[in-house]
N, CA, C and O atoms as CSV, one atom per row, in Angstrom:
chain,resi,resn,atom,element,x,y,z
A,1,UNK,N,N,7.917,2.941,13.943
A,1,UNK,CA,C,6.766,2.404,13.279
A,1,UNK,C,C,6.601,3.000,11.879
A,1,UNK,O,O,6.271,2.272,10.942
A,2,UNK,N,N,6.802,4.192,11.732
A,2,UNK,CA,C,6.794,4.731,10.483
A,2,UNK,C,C,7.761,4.189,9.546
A,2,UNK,O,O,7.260,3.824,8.483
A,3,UNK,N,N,8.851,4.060,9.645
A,3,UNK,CA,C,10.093,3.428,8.757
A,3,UNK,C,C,9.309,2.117,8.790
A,3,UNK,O,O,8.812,2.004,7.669
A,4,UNK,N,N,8.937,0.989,9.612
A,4,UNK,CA,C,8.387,-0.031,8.777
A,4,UNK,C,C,7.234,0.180,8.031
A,4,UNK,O,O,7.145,-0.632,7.110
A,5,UNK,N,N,6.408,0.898,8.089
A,5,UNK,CA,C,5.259,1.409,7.470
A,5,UNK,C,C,5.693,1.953,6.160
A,5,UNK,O,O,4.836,1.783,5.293
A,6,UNK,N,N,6.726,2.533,5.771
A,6,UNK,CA,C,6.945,3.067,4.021
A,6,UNK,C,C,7.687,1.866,4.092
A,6,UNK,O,O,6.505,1.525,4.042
A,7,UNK,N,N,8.604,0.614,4.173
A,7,UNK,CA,C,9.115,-0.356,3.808
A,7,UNK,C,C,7.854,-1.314,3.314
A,7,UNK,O,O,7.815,-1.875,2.219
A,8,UNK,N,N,6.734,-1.397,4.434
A,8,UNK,CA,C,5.680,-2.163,4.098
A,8,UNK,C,C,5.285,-1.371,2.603
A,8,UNK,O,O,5.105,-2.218,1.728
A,9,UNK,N,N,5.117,-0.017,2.124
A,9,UNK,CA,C,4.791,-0.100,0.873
A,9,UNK,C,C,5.568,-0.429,-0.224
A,9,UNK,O,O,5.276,-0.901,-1.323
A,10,UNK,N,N,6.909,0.006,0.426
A,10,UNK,CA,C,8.342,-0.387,-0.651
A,10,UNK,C,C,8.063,-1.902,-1.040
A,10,UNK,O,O,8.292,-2.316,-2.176
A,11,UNK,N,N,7.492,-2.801,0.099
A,11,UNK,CA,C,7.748,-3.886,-0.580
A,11,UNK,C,C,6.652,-4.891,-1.408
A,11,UNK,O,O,6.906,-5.987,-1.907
A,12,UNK,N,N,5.046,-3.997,-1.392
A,12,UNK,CA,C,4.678,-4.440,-1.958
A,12,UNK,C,C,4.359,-3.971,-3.685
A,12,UNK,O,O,3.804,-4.532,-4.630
A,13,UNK,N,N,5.159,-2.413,-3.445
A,13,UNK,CA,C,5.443,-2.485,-4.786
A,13,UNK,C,C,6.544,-3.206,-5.278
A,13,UNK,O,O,6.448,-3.326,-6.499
A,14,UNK,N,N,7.859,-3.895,-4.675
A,14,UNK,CA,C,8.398,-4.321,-4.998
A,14,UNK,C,C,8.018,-5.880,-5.568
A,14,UNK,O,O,8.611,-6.580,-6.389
A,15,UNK,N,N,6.704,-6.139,-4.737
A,15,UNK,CA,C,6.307,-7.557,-5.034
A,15,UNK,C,C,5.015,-7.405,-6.579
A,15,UNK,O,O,4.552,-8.335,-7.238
A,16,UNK,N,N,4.800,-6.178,-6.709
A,16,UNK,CA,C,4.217,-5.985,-8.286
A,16,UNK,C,C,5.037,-5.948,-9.053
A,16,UNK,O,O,4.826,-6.560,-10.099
A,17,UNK,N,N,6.319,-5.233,-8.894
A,17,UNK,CA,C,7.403,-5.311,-9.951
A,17,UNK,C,C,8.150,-6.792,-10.163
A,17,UNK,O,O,8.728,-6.941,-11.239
A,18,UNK,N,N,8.172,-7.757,-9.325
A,18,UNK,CA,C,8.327,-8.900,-9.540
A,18,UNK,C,C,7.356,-9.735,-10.047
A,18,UNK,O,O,7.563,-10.939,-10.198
A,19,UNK,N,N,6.066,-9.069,-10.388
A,19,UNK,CA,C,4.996,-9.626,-10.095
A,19,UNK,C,C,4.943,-11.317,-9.660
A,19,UNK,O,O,4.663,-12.283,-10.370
A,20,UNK,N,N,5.280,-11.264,-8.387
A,20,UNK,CA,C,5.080,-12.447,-7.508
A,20,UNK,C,C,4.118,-12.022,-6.581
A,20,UNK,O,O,4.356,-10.907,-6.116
A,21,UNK,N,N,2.894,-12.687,-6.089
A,21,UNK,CA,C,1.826,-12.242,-4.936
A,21,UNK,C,C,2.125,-12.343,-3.715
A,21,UNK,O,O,1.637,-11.748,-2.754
A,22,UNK,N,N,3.535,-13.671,-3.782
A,22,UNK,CA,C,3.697,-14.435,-2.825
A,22,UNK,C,C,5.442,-13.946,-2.134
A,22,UNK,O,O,6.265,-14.633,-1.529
A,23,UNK,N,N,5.468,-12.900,-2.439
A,23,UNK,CA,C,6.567,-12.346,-2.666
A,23,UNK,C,C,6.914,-12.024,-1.285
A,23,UNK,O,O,6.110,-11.333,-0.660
A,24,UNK,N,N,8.558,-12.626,-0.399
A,24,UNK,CA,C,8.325,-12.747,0.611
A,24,UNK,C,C,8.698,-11.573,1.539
A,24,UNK,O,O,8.511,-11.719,2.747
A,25,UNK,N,N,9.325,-10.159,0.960
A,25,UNK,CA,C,9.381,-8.936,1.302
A,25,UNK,C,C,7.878,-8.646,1.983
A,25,UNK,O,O,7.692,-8.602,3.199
A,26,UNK,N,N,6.633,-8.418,0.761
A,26,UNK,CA,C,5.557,-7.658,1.627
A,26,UNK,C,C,5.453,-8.853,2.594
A,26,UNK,O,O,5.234,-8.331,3.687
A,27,UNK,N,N,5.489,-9.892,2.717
A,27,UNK,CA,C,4.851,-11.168,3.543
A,27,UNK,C,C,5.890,-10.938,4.678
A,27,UNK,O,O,6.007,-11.856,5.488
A,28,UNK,N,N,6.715,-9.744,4.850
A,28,UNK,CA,C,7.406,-9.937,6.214
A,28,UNK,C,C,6.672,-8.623,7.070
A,28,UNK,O,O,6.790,-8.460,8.284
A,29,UNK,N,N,6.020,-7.878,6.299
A,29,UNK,CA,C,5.353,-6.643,6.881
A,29,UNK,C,C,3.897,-7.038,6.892
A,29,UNK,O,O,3.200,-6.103,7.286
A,30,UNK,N,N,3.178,-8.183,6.570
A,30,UNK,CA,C,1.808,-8.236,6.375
A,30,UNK,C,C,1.653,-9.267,6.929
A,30,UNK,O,O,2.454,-10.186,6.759
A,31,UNK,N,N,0.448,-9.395,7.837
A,31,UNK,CA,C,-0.193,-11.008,8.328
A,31,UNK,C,C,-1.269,-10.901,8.669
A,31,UNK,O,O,-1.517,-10.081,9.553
A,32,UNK,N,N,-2.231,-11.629,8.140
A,32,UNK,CA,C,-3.560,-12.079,8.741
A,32,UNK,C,C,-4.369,-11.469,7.733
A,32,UNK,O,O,-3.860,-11.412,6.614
A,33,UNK,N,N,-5.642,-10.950,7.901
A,33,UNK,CA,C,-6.454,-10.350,6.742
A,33,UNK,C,C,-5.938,-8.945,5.814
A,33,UNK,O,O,-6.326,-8.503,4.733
A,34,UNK,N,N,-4.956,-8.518,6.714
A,34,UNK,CA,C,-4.114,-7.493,5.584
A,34,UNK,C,C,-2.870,-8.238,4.661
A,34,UNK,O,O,-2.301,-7.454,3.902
A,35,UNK,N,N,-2.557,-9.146,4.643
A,35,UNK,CA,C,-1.694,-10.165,4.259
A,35,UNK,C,C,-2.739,-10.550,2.852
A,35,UNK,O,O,-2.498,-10.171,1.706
A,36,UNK,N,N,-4.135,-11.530,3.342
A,36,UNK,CA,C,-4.534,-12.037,2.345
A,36,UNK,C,C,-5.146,-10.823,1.217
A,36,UNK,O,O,-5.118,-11.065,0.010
A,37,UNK,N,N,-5.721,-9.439,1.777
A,37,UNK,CA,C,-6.406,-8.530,0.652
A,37,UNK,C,C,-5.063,-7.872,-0.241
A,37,UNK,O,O,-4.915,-7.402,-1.369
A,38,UNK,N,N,-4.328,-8.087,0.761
A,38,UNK,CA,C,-2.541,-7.606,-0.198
A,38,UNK,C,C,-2.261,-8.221,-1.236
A,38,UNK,O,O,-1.886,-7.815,-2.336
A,39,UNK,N,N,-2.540,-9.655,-0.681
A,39,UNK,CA,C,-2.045,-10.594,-2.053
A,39,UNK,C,C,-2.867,-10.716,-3.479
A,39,UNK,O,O,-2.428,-11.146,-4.546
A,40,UNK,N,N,-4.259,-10.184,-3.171
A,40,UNK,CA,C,-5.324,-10.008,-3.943
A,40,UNK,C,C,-5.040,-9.031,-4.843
A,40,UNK,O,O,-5.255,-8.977,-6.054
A,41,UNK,N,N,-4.389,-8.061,-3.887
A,41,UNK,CA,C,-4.256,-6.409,-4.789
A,41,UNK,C,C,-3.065,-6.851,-6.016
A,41,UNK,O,O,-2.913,-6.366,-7.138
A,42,UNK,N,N,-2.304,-7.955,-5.330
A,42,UNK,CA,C,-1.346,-7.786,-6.557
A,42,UNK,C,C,-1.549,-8.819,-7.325
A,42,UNK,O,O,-0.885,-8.750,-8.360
A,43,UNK,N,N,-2.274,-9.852,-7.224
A,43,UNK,CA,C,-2.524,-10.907,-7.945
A,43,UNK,C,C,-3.229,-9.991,-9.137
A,43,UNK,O,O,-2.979,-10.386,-10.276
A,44,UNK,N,N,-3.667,-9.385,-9.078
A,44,UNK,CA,C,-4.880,-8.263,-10.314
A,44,UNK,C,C,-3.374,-7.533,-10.835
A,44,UNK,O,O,-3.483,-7.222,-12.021
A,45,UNK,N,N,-2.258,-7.244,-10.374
A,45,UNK,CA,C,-1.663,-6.664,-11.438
A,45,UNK,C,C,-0.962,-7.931,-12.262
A,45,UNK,O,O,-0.874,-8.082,-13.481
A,46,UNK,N,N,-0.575,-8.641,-11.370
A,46,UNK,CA,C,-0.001,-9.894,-11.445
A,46,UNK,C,C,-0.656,-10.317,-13.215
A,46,UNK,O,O,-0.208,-10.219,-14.358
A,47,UNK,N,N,-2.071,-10.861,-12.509
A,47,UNK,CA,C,-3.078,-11.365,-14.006
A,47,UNK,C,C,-3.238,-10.082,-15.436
A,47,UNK,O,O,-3.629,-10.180,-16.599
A,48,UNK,N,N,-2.812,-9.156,-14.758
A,48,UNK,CA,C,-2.876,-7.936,-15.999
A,48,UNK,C,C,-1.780,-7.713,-16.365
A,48,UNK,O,O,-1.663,-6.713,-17.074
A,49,UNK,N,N,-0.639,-8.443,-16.087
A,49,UNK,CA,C,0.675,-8.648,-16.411
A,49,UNK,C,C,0.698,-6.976,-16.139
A,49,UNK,O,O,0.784,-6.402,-17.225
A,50,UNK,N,N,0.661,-6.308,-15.337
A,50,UNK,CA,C,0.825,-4.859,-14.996
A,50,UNK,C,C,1.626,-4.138,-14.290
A,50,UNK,O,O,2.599,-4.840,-14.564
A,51,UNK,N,N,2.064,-3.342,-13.617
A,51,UNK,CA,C,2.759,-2.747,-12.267
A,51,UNK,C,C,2.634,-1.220,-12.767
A,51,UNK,O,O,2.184,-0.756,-13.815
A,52,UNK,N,N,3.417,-0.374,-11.184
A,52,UNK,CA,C,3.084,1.040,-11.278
A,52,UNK,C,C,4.121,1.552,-12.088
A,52,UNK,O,O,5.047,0.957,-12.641
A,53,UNK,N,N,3.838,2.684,-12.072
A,53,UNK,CA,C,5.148,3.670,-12.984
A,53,UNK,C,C,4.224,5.178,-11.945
A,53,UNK,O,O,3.270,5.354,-11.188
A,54,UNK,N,N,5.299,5.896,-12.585
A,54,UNK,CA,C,5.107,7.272,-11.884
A,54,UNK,C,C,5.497,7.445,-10.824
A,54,UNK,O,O,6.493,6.847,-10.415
A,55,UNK,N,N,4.568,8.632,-9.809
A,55,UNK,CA,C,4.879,8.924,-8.681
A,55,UNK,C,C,3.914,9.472,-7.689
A,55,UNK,O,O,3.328,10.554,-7.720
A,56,UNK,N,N,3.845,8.229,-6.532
A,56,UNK,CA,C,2.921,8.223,-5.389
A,56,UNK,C,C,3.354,8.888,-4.243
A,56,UNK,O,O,4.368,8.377,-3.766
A,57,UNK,N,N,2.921,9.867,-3.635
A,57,UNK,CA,C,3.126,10.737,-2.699
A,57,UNK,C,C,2.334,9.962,-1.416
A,57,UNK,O,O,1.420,9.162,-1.613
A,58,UNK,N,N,2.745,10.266,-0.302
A,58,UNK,CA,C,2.146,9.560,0.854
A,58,UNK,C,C,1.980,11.144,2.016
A,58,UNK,O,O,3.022,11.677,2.399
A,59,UNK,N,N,1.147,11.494,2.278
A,59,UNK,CA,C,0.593,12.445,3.438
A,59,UNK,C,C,0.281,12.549,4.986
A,59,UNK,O,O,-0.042,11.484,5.512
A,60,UNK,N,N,0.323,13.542,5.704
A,60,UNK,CA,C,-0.689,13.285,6.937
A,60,UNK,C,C,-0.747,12.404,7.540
A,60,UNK,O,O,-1.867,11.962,7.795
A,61,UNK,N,N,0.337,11.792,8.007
A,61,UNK,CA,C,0.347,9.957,8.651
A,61,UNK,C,C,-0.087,10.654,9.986
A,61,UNK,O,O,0.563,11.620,10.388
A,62,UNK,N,N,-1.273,10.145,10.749
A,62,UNK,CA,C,-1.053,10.300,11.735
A,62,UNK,C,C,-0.748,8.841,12.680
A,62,UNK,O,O,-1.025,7.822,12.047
A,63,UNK,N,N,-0.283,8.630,13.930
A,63,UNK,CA,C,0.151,7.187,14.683
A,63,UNK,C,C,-0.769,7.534,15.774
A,63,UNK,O,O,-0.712,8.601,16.386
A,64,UNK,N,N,-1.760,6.442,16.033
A,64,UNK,CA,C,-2.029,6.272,17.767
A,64,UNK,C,C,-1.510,4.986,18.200
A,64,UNK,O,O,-1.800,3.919,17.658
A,65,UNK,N,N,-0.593,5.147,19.376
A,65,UNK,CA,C,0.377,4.305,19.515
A,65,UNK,C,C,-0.549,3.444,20.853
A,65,UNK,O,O,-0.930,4.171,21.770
A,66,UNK,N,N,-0.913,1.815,20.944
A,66,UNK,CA,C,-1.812,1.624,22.482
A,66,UNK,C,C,-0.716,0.856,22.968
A,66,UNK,O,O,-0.579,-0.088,22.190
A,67,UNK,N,N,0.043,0.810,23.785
A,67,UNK,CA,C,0.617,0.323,24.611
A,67,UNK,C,C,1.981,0.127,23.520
A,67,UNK,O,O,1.988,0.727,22.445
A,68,UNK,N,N,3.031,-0.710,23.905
A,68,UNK,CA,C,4.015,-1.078,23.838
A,68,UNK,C,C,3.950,-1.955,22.340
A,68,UNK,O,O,4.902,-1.900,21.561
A,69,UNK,N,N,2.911,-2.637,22.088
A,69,UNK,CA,C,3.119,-3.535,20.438
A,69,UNK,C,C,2.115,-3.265,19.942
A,69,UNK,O,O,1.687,-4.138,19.187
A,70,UNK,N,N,1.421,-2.237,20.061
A,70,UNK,CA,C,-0.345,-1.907,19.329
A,70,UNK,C,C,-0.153,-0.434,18.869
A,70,UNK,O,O,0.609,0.269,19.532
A,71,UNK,N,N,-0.837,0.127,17.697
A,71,UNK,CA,C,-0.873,0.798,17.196
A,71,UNK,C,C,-1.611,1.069,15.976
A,71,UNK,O,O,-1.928,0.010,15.433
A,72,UNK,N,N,-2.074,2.292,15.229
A,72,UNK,CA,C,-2.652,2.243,14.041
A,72,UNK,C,C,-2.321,3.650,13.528
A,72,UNK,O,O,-2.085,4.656,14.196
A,73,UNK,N,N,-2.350,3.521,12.367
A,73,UNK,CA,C,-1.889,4.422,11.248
A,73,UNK,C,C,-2.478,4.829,10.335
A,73,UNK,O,O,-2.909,4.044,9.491
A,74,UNK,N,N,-2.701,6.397,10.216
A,74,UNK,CA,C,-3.731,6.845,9.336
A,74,UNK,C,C,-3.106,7.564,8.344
A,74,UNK,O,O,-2.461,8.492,8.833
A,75,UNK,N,N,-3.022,7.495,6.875
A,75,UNK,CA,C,-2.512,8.626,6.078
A,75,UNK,C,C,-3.330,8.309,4.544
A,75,UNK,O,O,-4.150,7.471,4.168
A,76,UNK,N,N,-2.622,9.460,3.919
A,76,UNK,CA,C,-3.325,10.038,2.663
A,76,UNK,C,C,-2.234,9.371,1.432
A,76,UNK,O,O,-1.045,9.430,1.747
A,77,UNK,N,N,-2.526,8.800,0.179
A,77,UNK,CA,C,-1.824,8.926,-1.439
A,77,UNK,C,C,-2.197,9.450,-1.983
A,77,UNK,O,O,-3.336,9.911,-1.919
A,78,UNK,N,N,-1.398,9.616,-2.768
A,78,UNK,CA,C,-1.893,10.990,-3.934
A,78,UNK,C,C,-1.493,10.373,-4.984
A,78,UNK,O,O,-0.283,10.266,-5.183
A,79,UNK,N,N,-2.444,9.827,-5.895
A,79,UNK,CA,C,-2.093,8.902,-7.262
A,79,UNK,C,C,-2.090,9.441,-8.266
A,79,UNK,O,O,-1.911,8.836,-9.323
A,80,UNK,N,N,-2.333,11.025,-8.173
A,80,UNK,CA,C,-2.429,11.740,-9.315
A,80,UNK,C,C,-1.569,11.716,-10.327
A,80,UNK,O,O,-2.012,11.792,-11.473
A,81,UNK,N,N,-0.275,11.613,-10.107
A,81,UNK,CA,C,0.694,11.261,-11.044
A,81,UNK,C,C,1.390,9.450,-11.345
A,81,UNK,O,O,2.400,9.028,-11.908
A,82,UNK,N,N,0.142,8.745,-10.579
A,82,UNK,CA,C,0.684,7.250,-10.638
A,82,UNK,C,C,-0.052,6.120,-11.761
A,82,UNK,O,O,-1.279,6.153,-11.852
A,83,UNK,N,N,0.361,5.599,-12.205
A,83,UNK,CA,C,-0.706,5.123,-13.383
A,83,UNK,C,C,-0.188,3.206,-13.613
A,83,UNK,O,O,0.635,2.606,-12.922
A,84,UNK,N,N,-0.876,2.728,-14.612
A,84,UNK,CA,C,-0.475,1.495,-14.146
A,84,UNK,C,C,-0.253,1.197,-15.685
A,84,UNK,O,O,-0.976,1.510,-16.631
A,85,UNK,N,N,1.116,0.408,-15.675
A,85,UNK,CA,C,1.794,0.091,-16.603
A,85,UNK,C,C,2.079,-1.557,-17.114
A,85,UNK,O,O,2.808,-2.340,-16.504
A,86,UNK,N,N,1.326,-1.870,-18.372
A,86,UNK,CA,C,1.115,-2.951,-18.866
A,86,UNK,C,C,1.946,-3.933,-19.444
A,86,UNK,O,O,1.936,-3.700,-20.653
A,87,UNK,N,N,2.557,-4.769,-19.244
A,87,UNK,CA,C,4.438,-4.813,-20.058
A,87,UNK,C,C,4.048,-5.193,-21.470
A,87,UNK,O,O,4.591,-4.674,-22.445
A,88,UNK,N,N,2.994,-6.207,-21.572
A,88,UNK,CA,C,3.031,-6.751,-22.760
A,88,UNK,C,C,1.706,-6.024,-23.772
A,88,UNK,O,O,0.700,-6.688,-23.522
A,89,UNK,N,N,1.434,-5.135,-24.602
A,89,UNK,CA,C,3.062,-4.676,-24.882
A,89,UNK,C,C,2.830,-3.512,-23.730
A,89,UNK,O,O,1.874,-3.198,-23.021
A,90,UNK,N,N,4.123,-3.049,-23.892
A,90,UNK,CA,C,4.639,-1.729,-22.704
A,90,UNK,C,C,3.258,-0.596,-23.104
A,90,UNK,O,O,2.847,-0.494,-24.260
A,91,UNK,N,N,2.868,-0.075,-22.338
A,91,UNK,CA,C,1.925,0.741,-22.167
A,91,UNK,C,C,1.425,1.574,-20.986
A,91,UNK,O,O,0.606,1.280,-20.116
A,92,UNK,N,N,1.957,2.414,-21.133
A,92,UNK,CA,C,1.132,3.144,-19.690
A,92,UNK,C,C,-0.234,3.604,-19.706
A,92,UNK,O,O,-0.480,4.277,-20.706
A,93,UNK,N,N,-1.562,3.393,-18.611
A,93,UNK,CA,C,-2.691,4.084,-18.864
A,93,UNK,C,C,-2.595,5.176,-17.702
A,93,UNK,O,O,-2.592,4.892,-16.504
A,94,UNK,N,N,-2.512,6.538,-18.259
A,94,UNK,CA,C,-2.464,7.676,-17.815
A,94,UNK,C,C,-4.051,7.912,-17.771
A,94,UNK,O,O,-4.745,8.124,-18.765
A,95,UNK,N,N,-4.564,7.829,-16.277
A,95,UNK,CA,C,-5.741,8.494,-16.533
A,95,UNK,C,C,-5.683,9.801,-15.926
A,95,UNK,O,O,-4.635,10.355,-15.591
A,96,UNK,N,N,-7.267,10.447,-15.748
A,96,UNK,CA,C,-7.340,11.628,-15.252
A,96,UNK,C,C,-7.416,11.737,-13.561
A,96,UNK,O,O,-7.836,10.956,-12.707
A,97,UNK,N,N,-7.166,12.292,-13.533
A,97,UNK,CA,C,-7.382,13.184,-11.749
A,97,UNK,C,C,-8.376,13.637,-11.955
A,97,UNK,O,O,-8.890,14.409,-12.765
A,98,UNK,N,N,-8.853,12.589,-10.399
A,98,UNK,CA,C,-10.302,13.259,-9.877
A,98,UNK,C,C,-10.377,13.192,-8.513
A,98,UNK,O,O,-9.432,12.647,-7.942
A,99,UNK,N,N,-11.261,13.610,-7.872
A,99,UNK,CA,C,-11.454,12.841,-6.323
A,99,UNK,C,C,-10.724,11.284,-5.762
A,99,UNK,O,O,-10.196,10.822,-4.750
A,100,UNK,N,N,-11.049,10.920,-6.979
A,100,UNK,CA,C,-10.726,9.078,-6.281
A,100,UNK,C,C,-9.262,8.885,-6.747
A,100,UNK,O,O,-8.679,7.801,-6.730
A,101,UNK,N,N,-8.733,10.066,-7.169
A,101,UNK,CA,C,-6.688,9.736,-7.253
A,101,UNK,C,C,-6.270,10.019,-5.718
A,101,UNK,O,O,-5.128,10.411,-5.479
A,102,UNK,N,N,-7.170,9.824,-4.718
A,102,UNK,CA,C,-6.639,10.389,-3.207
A,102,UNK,C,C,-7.048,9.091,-2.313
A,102,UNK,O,O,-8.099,8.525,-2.613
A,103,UNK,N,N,-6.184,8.530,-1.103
A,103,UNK,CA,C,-7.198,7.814,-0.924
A,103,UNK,C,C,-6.517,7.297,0.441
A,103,UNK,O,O,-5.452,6.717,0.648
A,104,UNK,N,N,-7.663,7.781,1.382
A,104,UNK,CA,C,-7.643,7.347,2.953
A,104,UNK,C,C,-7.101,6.019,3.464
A,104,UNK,O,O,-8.141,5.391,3.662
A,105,UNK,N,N,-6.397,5.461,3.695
A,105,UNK,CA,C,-5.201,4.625,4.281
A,105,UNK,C,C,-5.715,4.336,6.257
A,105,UNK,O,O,-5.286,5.219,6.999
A,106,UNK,N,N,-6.560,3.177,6.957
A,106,UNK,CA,C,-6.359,3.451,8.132
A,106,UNK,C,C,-5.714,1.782,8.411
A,106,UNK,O,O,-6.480,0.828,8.278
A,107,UNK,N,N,-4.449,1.599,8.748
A,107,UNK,CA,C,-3.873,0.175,9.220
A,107,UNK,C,C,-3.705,0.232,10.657
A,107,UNK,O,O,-3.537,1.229,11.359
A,108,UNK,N,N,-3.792,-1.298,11.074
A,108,UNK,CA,C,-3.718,-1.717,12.560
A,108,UNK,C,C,-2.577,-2.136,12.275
A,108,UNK,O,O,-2.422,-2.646,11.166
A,109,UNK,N,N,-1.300,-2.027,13.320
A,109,UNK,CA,C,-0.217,-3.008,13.502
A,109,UNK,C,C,-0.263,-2.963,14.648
A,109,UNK,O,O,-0.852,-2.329,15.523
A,110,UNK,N,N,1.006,-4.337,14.483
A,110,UNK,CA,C,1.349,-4.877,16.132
A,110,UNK,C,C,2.595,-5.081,16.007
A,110,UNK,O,O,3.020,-4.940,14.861
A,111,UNK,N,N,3.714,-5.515,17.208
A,111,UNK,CA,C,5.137,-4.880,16.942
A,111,UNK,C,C,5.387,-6.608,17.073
A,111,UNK,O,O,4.934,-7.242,18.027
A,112,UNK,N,N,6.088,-7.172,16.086
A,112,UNK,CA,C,6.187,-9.235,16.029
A,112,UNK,C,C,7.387,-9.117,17.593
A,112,UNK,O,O,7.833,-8.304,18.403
A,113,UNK,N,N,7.429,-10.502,17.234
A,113,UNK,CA,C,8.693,-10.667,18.181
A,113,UNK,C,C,9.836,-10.718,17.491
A,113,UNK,O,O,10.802,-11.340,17.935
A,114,UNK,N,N,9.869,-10.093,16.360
A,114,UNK,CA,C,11.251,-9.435,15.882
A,114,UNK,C,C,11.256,-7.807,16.187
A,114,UNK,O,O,12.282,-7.208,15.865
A,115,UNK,N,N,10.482,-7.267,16.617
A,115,UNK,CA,C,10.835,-5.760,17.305
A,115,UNK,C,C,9.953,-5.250,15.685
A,115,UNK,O,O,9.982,-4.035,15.490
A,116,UNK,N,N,9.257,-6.056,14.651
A,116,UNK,CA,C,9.008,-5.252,13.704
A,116,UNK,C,C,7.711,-4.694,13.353
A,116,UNK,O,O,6.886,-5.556,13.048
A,117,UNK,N,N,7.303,-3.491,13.311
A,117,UNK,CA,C,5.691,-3.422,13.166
A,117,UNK,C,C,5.432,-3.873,12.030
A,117,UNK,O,O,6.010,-3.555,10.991
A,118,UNK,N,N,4.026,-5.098,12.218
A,118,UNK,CA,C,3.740,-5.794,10.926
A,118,UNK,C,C,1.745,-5.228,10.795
A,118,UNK,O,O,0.902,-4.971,11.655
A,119,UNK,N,N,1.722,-5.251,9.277
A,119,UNK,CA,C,0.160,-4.700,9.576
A,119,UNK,C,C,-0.822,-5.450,9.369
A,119,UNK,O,O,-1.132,-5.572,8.184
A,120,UNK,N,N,-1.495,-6.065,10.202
A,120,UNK,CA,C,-2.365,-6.572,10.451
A,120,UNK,C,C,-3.981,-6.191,10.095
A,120,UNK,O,O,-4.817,-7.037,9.780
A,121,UNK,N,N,-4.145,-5.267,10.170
A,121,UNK,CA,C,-5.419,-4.506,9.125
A,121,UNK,C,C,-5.529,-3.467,8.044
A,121,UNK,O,O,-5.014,-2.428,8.458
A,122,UNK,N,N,-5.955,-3.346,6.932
A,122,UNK,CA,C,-5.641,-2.041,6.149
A,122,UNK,C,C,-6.886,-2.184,5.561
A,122,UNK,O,O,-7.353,-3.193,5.032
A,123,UNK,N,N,-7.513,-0.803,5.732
A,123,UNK,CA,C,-8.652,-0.292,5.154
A,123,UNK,C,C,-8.492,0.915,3.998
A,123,UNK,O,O,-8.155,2.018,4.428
A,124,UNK,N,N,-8.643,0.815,3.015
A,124,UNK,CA,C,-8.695,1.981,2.124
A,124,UNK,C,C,-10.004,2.488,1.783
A,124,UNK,O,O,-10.956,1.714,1.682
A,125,UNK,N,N,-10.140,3.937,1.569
A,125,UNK,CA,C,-11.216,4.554,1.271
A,125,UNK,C,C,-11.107,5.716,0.137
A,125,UNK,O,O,-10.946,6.914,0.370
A,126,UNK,N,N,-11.201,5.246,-0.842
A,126,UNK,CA,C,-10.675,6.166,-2.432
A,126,UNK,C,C,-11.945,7.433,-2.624
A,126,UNK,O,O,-13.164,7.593,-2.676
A,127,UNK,N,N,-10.883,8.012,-2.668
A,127,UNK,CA,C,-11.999,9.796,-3.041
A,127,UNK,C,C,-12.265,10.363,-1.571
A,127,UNK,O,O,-13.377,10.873,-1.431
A,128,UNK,N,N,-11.447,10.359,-0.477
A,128,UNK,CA,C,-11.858,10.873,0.713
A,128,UNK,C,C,-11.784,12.381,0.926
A,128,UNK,O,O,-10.871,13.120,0.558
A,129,UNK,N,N,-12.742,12.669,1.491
A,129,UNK,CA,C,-12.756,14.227,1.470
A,129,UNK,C,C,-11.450,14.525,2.749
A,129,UNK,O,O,-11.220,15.733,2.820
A,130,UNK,N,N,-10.629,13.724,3.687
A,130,UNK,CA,C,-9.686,14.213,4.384
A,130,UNK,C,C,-8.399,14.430,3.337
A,130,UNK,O,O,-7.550,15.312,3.461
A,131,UNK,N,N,-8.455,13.318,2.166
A,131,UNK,CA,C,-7.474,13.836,1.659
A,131,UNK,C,C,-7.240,14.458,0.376
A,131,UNK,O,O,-6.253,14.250,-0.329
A,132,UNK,N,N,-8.306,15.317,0.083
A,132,UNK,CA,C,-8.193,15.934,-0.922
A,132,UNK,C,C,-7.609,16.981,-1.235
A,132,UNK,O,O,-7.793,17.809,-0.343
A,133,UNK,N,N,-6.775,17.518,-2.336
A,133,UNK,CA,C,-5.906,19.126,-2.144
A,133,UNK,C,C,-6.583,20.189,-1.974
A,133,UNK,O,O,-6.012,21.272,-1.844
C-alpha cells in the first residue's frame, strides 16, 4: 500500500508537470471525491501556468489496514523547501517557512480489482501541530 501511495504522489506531480488535470497516471491512483479535489488542485497550477520545483519530504506514514481491500493512511510534508514555479516567464516564488509549510495528509483507500490501492478520500490539514519540527 505504501509503494502505491508515493506513486499516487509521483503521479500527480507528474500530471502538474504536464500540466494536464486529466492526466491519466494520477487518474489510475484516484477515484471518486479524491479524484475530483485532485483535479482541482492541479487545474490552479494548470491556470497559473505553474508546477513545483524543489524538495518535498513525506513523514510518519502511519497505515490502518480494515480487512483485505480497506485501509487509510496518515502522514506528514514538509514544503519547506518546495515552492511553485511559474514558466511564463520562469520564476520561482520562494516563500517563507512557517507552520503552514507542514501539512497533515489523512487518505482512505481501497485495493481495485487490479490488486492496486487507489485513494478514494484525502483530507489535508496545513499548519498541523502533529507535523511540525
Amino acid at each position: 500500500m505504501l509503494a502505491d501511495s508515493e506513486q499516487s504522489i509521483k503521479a500527480v506531480d507528474l500530471a502538474i508537470v504536464n500540466q494536464d488535470a486529466l492526466d491519466k497516471a494520477y487518474l489510475f491512483y484516484y477515484e471518486g471525491e479524491a479524484a475530483a479535489e485532485t483535479q482541482k488542485f492541479i487545474e490552479a497550477y494548470v491556470k497559473a501556468k505553474a508546477r513545483t520545483t524543489g524538495a518535498y519530504r513525506y513523514y510518519d506514514a502511519a497505515v490502518n489496514v480494515n480487512g483485505s481491500d480497506s485501509a487509510s493512511l496518515v502522514y506528514c510534508e514538509d514544503q519547506a523547501k518546495g515552492y511553485d514555479m511559474y514558466l511564463k516567464p520562469k520564476k520561482v516564488d520562494k516563500t517563507t517557512v512557517t507552520k503552514n509549510s507542514y501539512v497533515l495528509y489523512n487518505t482512505q483507500l481501497h485495493k481495485n480489482d487490479k490488486g492496486v490501492w487507489v485513494i478514494e478520500k484525502l483530507i489535508s490539514q496545513r499548519g498541523s501541530a502533529k507535523c511540525q519540527p
